[in-house]
C-alpha positions as CSV (number, residue, x, y, z in Angstrom):
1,X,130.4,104.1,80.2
2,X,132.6,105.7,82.7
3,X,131.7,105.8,86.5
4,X,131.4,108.8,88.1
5,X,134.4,110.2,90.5
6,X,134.2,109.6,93.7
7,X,133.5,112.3,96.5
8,X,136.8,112.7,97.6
9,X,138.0,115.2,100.6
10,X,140.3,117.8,99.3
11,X,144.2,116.5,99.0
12,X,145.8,117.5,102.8
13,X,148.1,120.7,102.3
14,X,152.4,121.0,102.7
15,X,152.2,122.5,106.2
16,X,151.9,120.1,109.0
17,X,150.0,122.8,110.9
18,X,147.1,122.8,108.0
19,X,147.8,118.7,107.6
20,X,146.7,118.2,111.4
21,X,143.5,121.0,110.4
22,X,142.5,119.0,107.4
23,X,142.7,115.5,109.2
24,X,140.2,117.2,111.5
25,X,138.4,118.5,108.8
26,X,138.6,115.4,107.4
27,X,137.6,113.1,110.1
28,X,134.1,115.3,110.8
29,X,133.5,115.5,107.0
30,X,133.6,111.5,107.1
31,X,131.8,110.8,110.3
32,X,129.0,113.6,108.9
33,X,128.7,111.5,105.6
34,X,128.4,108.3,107.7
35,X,125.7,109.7,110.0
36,X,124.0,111.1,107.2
37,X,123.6,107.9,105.3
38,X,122.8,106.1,108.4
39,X,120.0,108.9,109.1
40,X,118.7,108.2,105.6
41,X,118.9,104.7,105.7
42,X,116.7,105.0,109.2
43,X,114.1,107.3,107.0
44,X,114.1,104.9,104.4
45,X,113.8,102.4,106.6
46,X,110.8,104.1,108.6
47,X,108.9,105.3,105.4
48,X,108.9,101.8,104.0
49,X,107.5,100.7,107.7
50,X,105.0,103.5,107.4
51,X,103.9,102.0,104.2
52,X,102.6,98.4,105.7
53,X,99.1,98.0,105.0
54,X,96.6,97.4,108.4
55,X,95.3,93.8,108.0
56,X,91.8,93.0,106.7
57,X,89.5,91.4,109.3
58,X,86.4,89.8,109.0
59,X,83.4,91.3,110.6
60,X,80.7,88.8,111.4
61,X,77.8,90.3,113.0
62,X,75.3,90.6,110.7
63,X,75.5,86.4,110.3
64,X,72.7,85.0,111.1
65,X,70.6,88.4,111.2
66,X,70.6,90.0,107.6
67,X,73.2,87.7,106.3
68,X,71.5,84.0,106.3
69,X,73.7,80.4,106.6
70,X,73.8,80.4,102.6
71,X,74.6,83.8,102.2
72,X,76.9,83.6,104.7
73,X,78.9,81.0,103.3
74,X,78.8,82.3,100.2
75,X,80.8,85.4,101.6
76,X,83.3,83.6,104.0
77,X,84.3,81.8,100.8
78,X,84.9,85.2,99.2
79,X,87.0,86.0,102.0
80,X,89.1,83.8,102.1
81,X,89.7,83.2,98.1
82,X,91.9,86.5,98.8
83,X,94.2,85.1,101.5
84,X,92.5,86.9,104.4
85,X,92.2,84.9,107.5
86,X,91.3,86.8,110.4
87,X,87.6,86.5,111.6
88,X,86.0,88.7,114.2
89,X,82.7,87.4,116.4
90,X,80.8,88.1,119.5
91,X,78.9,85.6,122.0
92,X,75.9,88.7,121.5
93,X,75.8,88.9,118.0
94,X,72.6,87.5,116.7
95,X,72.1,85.7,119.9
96,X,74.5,83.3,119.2
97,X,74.4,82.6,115.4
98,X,77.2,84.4,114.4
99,X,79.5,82.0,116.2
100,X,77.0,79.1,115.1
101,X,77.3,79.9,111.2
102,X,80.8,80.2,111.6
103,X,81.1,76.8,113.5
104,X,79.6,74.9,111.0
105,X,81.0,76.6,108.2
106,X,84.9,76.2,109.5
107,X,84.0,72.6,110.6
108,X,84.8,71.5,106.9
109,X,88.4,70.8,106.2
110,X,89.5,74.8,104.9
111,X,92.3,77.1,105.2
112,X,92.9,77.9,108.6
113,X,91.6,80.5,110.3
114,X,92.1,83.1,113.5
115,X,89.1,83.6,115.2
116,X,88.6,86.2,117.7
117,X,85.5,86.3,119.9
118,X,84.0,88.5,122.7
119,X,82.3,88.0,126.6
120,X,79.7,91.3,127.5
121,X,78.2,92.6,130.5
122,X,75.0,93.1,128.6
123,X,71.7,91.3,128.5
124,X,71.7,89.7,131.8
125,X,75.3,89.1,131.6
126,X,78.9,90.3,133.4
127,X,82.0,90.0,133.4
128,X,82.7,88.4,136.8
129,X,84.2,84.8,137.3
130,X,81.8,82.4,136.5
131,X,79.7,84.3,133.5
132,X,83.2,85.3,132.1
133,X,83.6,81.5,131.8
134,X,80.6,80.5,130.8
135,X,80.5,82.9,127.7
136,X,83.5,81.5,126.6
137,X,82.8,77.9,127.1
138,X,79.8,78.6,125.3
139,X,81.5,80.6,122.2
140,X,83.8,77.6,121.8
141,X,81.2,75.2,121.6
142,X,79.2,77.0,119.4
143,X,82.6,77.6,117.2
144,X,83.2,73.6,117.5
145,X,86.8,75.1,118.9
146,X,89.1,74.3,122.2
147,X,90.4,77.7,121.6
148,X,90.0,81.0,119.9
149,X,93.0,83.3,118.7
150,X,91.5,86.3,120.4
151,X,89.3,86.6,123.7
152,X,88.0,90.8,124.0
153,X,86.2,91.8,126.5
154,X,83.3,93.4,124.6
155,X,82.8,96.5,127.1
156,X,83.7,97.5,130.4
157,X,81.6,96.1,133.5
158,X,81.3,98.9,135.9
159,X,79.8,96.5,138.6
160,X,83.0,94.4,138.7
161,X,86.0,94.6,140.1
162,X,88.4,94.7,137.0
163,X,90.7,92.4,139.3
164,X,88.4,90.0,139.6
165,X,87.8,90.2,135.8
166,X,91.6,90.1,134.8
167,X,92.4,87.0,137.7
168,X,89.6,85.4,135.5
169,X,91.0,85.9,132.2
170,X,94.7,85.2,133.3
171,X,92.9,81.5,134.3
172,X,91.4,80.9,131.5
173,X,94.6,81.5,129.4
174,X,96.4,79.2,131.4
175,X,94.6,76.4,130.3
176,X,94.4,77.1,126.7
177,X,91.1,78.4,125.9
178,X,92.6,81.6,124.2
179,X,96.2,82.9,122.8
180,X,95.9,86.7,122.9
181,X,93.7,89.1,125.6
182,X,91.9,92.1,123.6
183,X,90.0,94.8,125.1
184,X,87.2,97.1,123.3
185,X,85.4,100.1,124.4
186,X,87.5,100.8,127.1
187,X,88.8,104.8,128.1
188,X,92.7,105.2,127.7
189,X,92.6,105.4,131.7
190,X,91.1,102.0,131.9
191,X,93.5,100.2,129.7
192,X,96.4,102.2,130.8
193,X,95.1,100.4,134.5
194,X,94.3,96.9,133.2
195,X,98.0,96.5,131.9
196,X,99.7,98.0,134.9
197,X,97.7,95.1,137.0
198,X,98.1,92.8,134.3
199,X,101.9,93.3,134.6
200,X,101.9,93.7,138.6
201,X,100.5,90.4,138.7
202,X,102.3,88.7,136.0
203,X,99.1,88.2,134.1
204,X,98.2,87.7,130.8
205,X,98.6,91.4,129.2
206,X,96.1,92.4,126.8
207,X,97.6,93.0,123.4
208,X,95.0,94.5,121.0
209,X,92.4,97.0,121.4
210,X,89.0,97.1,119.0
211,X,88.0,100.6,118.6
212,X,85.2,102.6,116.7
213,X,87.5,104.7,114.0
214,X,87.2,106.7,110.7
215,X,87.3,109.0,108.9
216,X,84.7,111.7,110.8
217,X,85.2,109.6,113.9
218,X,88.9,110.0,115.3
219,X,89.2,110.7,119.1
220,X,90.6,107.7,119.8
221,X,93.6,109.8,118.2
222,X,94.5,112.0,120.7
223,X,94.4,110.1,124.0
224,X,94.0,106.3,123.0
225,X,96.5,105.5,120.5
226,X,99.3,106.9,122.6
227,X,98.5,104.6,125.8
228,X,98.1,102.0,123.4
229,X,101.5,102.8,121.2
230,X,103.2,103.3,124.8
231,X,101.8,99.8,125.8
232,X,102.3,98.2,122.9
233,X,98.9,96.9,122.2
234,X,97.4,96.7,117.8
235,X,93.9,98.7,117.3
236,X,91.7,97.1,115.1
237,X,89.2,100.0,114.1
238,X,85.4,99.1,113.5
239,X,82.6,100.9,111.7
240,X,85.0,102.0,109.1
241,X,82.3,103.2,107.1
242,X,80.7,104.5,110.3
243,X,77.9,101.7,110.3
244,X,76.9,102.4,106.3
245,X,76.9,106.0,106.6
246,X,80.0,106.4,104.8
247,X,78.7,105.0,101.7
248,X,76.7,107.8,100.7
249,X,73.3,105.8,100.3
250,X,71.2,107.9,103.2
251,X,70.2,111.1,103.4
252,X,69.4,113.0,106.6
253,X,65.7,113.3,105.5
254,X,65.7,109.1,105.7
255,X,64.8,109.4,109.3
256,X,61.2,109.3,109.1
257,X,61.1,106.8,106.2
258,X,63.1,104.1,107.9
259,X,65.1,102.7,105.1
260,X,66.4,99.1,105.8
261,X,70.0,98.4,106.8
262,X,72.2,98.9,109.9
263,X,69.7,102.6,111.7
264,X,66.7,100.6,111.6
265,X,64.7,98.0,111.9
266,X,66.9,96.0,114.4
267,X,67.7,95.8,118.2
268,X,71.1,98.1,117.1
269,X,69.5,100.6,115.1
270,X,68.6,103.1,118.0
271,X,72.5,102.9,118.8
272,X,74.5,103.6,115.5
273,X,71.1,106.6,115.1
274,X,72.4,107.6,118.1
275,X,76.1,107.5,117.3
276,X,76.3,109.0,113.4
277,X,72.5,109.8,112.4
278,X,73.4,113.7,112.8
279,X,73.5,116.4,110.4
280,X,76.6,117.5,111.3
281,X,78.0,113.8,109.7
282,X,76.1,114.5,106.2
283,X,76.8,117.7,106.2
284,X,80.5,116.2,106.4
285,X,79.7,113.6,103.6
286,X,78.2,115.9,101.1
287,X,82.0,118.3,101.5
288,X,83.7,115.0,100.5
289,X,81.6,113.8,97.3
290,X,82.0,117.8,96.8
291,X,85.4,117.1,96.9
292,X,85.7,113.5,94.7
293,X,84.2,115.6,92.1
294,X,86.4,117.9,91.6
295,X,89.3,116.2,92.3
296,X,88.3,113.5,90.4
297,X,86.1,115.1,87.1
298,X,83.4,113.0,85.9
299,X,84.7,109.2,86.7
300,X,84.8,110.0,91.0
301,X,86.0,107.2,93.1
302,X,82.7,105.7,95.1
303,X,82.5,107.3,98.8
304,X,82.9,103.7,100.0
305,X,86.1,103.3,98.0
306,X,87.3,106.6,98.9
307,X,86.6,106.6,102.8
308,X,88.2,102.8,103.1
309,X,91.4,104.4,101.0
310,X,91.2,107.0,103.4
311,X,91.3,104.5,106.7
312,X,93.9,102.1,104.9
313,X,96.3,105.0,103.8
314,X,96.0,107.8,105.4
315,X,95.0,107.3,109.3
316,X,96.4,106.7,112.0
317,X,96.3,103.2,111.6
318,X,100.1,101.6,111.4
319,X,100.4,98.1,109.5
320,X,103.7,97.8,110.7
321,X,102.6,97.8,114.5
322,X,99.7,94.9,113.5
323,X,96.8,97.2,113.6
324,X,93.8,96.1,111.5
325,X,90.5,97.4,109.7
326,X,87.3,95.3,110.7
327,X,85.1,95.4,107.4
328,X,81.4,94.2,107.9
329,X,78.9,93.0,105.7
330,X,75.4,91.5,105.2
331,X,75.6,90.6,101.5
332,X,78.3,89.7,98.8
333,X,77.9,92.8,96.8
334,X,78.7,95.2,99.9
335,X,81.6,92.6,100.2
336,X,83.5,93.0,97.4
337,X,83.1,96.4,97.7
338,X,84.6,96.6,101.1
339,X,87.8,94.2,99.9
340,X,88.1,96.0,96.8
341,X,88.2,99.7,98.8
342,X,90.6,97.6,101.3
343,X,93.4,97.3,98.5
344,X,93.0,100.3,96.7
345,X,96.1,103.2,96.7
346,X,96.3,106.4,98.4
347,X,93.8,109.4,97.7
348,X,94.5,112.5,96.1
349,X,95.4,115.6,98.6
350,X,92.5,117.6,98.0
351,X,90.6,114.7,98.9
352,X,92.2,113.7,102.1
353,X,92.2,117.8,102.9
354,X,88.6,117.5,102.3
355,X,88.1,114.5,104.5
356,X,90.4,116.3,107.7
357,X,87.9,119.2,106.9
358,X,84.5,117.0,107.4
359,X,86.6,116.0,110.5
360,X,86.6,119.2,111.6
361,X,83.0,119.4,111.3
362,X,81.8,116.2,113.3
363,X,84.7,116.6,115.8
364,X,82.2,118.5,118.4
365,X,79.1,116.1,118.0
366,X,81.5,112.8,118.1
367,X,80.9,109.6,119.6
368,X,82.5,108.7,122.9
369,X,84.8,105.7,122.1
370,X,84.5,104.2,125.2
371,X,81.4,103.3,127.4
């Protein structure tokens, strides 16, 4: 088959005067082409960046409290049959078990792991010297571990110095007992102040931030993810599915039953009530199923599937920068469901309209991200 011509410039003309205007003509024409397939190459480029999935991690906090050792195993296996290795803990979750389970389950020769646990101010608890210490010294022990991957701290302590907090950390690095500093619930102002001493002091600098994100919870958007972007720390968003909500299975009514799972019956419940039980969030929920309907006919994705395909391809999250979904879990069926929602493809635009819409509603009654 014969190849196409190639786009030529037109042929210079007789008159020297019009040569030397063509050669001009000629040279911007060129260096215009160049730049322009540069510039595309750059678009491609970003677009294919863009397209990096966040990383699936591991939330473990219902181990130990709905989610017993066998059960427990039983889903860490699952877990990791699909190459995911990124594990998320707490020295308060469960009082203690979480990190127990997961000790004895990881002490067994495995793939490895990267385990990321948390110190808190609450319970007794802060986040000075000593008690910083202690928690950790205790989470590794519990983990069987000399190190973890990741070391938050869980929440700010207003009744410490951050100085003294950070000067504690930075020692604890240097010998070993974690890799990377993460920080959760913090305001942009606070983080945006914790890396400026970090780096003032030649410290260790944190480099991810756990967040509460999803769909009908976003205002770490506006302020949060430019401090972190501009200090180059991941987010790792939890509550995905806004503590359970997101999957459709309670109604507003529920309230005075008291249906098991993560809004009652437990020392959290008041908390996550507190956070999504309003009717402004299920009047939100019942626009997207609206939605899934009629975008979708009579075989709908689930809400689960739909609000993790949401967070996974469509947010604010970007895989390219490390940022990560936290997926929890207190049985295998909810699981699976989570991993297979985690891998699914993009949503349809009336459904991601609909979802920026049930945004729109929640926006005025949402959560404070930081405490």
């Amino acid at each position: 088959s014969r190849r196409p011509p190639r786009l030529l410039a037109p042929a210079p003309p007789a008159s020297p005067r019009l040569f030397r205007g063509r050669c001009r003509w000629w040279l911007w024409w060129r260096r215009s082409r160049m730049r322009g397939q540069r510039q595309r190459a750059a678009m491609a480029a970003a677009a294919a960046a863009a397209g990096a999935r966040p990383v699936t991690v591991l939330g473990t906090m219902e181990m130990g409290r709905r989610a017993g050792p066998e059960a427990s195993a039983a889903m860490l296996r699952a877990f990791l049959a699909r190459g995911l290795r990124l594990l998320d803990t707490a020295y308060i979750y469960a009082d203690g078990s979480s990190e127990r389970i997961l000790g004895t389950l990881l002490a067994a020769d495995g793939p490895p792991v990267e385990i990321a646990t948390k110190a808190n101010p609450l319970q007794g608890n802060t986040l000075k010297p000593a008690c910083l210490r202690s928690q950790l010294e205790t989470s590794l022990e519990r983990l069987g571990r000399k190190s973890v991957e990741l070391f938050y701290l869980h929440l700010p302590d207003h009744g410490t110095p951050v100085e003294e907090t950070l000067r504690a950390c930075n020692e604890l690095h240097k010998e070993g007992k974690f890799k990377e500093l993460g920080l959760s619930n913090y305001a942009a102002w606070e983080v945006a102040e914790i890396c400026t001493i970090c780096k003032h002091n030649k410290w260790v600098m944190p480099t991810v931030y756990q967040g509460m994100y999803n769909a009908i919870t976003r205002q770490v958007e506006t302020e949060l993810f430019p401090c972190l972007r501009y200090y180059g720390l991941r987010f790792y968003a939890y509550n995905p599915l806004a503590g359970g909500l997101l999957t459709g299975k309670y109604k507003y009514e529920d309230k005075d039953k008291q249906p098991a799972g993560r809004f009652f019956g437990n020392e959290w419940a008041q908390i996550y009530r507190d956070r999504y039980w309003k009717k402004c969030h299920f009047e939100a929920i019942a626009l997207v199923e609206k939605a899934l309907k009629d975008a979708y006919g009579s075989n709908p994705p689930s809400l689960t599937s739909a609000t993790l395909r949401w967070i996974y391809n469509h947010s604010k999250l970007q895989g390219s920068l490390g940022d990560a979904v936290i997926i929890g879990m207190s049985n295998m069926e909810q699981l699976e469901q989570n991993l297979d929602g985690s891998e699914e493809g993009p949503l349809l635009p009336a459904v991601v309209e609909a979802f920026d819409k049930a945004w729109n509603l929640t926006a005025h009654d949402c959560p404070n991200y930081f405490r």
